[in-house]
DSSP file (Angstrom, degrees, kcal/mol; ACC not computed):
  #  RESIDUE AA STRUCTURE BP1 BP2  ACC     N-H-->O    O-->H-N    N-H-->O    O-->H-N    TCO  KAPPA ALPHA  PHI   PSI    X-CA   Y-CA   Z-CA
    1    1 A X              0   0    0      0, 0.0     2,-0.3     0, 0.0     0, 0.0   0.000 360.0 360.0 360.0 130.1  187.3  108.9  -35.8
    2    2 A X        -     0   0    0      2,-0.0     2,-0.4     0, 0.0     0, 0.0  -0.827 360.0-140.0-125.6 170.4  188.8  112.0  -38.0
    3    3 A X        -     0   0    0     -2,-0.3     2,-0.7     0, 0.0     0, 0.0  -0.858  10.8-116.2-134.1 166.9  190.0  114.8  -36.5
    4    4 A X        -     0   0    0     -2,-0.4     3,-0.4     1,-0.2    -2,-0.0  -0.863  17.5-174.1-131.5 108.5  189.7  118.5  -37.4
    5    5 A X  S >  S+     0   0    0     -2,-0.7     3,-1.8     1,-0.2    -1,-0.2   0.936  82.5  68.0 -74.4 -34.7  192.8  120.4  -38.3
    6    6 A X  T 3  S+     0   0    0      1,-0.3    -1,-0.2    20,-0.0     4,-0.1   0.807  91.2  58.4 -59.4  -0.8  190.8  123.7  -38.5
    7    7 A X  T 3  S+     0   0    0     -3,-0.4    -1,-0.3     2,-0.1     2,-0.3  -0.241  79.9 109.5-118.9  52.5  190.0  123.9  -34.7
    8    8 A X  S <  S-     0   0    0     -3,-1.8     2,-0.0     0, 0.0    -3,-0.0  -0.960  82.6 -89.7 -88.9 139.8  193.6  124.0  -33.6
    9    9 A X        -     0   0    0     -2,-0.3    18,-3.0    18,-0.2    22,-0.1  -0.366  36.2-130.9 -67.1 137.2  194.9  127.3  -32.2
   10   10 A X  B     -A   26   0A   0     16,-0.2    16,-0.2     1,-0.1    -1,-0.1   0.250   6.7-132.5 -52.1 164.9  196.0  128.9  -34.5
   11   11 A X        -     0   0    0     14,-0.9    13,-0.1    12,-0.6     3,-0.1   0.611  30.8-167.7 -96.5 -40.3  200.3  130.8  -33.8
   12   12 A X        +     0   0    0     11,-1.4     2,-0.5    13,-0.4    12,-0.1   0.745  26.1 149.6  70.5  10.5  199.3  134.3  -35.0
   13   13 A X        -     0   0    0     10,-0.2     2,-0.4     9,-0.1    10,-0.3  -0.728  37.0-141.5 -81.0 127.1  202.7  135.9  -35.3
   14   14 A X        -     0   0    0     -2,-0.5     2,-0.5     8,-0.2     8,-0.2  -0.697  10.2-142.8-110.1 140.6  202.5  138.4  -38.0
   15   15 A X    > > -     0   0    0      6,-1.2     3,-2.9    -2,-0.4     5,-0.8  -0.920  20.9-141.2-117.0 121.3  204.9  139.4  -40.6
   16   16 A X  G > 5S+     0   0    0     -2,-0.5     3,-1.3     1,-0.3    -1,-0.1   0.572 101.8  68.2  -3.2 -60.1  206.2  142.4  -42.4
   17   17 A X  G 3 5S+     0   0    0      1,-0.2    -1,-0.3     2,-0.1    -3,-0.0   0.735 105.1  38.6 -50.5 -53.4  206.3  140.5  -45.5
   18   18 A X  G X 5S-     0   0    0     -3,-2.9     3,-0.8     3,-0.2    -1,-0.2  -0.177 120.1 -85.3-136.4  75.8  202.4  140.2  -45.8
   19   19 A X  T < 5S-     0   0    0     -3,-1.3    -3,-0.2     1,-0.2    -2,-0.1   0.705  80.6 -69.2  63.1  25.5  201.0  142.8  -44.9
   20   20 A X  T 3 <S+     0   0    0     -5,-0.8     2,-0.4     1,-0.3    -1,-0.2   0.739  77.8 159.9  36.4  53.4  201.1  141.8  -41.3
   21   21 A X    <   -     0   0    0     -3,-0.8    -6,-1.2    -6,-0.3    -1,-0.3  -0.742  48.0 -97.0 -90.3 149.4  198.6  138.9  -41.0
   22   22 A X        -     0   0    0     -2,-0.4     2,-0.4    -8,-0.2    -8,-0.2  -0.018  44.1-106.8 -51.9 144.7  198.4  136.7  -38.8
   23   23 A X        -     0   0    0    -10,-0.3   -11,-1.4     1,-0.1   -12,-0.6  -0.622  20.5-149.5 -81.3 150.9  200.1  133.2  -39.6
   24   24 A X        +     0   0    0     -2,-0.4     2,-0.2   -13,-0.1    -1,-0.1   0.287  51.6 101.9 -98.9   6.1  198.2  130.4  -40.2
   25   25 A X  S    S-     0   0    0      1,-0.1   -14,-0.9   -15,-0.0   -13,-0.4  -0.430  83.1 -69.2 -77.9 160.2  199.8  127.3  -39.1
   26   26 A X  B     -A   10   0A   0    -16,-0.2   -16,-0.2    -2,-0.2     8,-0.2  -0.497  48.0-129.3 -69.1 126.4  199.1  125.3  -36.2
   27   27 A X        -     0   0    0    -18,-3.0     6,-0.2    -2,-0.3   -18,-0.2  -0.434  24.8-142.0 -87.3 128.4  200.2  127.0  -32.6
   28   28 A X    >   -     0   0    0      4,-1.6     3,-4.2    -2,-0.2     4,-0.1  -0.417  44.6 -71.6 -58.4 148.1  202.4  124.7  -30.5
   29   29 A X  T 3  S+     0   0    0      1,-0.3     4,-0.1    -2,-0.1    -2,-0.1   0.812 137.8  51.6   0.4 -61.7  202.2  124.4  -26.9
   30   30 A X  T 3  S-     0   0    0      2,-0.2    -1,-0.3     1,-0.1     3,-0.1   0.385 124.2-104.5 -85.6  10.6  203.9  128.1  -26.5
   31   31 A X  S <  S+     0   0    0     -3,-4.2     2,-0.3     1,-0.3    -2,-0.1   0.744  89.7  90.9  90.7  31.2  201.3  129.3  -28.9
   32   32 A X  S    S-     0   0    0     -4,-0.1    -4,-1.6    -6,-0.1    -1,-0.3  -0.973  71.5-111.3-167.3 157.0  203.6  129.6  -32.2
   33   33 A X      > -     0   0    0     -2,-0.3     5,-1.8    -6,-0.2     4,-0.3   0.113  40.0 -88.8-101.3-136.5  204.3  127.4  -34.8
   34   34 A X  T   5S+     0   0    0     -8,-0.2    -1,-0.1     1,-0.2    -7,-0.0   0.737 124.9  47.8-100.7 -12.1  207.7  125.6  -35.8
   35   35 A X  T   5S+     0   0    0      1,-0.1    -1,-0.2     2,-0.1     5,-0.0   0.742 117.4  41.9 -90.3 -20.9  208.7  128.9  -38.2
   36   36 A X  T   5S-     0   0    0    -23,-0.0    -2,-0.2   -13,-0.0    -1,-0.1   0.248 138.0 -16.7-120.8   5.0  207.9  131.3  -35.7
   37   37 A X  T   5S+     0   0    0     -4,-0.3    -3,-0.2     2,-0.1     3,-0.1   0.504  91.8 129.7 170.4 -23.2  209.3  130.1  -31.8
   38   38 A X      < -     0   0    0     -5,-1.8     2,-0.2     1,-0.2    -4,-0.1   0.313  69.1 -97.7 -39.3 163.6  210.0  126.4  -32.1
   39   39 A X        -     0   0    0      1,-0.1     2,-0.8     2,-0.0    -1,-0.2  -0.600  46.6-118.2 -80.5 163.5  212.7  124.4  -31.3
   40   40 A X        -     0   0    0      1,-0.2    -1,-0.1    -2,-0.2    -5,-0.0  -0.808   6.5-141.7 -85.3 127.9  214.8  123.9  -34.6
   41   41 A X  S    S+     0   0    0     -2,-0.8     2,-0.8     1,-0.1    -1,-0.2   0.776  86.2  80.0 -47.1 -39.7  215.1  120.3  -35.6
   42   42 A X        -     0   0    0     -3,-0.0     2,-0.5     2,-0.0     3,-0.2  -0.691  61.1-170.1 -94.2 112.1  218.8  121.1  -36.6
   43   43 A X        +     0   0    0     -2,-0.8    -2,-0.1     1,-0.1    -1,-0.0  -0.665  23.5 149.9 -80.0 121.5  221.4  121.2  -33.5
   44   44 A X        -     0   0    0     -2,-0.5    -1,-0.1     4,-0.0     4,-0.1   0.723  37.5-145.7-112.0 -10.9  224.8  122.6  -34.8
   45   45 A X    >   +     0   0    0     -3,-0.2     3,-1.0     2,-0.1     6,-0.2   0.557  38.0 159.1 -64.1 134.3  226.2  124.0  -32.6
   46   46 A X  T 3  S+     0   0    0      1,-0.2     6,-0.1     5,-0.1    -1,-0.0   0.532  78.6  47.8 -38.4 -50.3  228.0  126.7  -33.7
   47   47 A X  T 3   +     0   0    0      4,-0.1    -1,-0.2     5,-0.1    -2,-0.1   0.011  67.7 139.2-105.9   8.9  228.1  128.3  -30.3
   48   48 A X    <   -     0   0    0     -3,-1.0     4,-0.1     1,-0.1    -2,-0.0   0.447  66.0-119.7 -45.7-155.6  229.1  125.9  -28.0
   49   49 A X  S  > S+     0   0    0      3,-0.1     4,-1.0     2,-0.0     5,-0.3   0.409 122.0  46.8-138.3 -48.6  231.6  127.0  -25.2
   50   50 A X  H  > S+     0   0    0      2,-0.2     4,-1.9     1,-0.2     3,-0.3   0.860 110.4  49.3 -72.8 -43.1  233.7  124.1  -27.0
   51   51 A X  H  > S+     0   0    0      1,-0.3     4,-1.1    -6,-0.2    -1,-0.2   0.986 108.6  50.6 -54.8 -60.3  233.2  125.2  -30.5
   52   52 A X  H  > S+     0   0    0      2,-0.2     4,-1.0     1,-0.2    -1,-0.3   0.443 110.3  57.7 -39.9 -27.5  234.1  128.5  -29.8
   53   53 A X  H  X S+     0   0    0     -4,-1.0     4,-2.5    -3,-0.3    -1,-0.2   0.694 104.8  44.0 -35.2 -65.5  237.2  127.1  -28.2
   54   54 A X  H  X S+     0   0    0     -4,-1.9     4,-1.4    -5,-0.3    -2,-0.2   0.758 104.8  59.8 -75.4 -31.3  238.5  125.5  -30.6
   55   55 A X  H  X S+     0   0    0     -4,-1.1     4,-2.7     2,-0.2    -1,-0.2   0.927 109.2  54.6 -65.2 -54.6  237.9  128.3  -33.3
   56   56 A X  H  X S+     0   0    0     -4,-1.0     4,-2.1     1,-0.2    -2,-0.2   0.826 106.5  45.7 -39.1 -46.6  240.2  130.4  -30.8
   57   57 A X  H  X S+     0   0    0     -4,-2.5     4,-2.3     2,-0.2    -1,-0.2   0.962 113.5  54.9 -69.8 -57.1  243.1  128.0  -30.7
   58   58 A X  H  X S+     0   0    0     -4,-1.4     4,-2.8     1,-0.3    -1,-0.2   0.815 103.4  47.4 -22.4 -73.6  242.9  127.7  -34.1
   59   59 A X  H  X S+     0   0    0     -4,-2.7     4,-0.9     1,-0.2    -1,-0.3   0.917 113.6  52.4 -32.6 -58.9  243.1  131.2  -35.0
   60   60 A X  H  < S+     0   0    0     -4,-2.1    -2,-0.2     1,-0.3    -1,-0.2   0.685 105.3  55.8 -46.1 -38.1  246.0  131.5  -32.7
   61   61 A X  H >X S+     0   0    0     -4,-2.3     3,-2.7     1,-0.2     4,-1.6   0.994 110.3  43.2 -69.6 -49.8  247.7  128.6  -34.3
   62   62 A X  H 3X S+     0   0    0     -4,-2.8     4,-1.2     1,-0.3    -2,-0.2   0.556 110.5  52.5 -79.1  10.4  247.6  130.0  -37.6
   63   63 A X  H 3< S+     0   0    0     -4,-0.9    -1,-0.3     2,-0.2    -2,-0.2   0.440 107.7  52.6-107.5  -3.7  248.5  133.3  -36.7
   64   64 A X  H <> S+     0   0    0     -3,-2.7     4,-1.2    -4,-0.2    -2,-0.2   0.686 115.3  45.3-101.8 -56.4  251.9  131.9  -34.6
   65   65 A X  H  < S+     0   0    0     -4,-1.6     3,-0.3     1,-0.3     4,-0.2   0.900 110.6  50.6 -91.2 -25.9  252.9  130.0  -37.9
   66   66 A X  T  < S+     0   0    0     -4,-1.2    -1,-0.3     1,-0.2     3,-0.2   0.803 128.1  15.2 -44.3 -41.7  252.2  132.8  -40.1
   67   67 A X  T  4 S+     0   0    0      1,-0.1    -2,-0.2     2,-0.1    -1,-0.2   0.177 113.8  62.8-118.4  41.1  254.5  135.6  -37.9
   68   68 A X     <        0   0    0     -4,-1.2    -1,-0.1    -3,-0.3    -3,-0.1  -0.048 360.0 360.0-134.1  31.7  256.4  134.0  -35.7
   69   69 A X              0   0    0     -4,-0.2    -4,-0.1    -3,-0.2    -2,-0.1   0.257 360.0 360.0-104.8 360.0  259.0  131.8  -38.1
């Protein structure tokens, strides 16, 4: 059995860059491909409630041992 990439929907999100055609990768579920609305494969996160925390205290610290000796 082979299967036929070309009759997959298409994402169709167009870009600045060339001359605003459509893209031509294969649309995901939400109709866009992995460059253009997908989830990202990489979790960092940067923006956690926690991260973000922790960046504060940080700052704070070094900004107590820098003026306040």
């Amino acid at each position: 059995m082979t299967f036929d990439f070309k009759k997959l929907p298409r994402c169709g999100a167009k870009a600045r860059s060339n001359g605003y055609q459509p893209c031509r990768q294969a649309a995901m579920q939400n109709g866009r491909c992995y460059f253009h609305g997908g989830k990202s494969p990489v979790k960092h996160g940067f923006y956690t409630k926690q991260a973000m925390q922790e960046r504060r205290d940080l700052k704070e610290f070094c900004y107590r041992i820098r003026y306040e000796e």
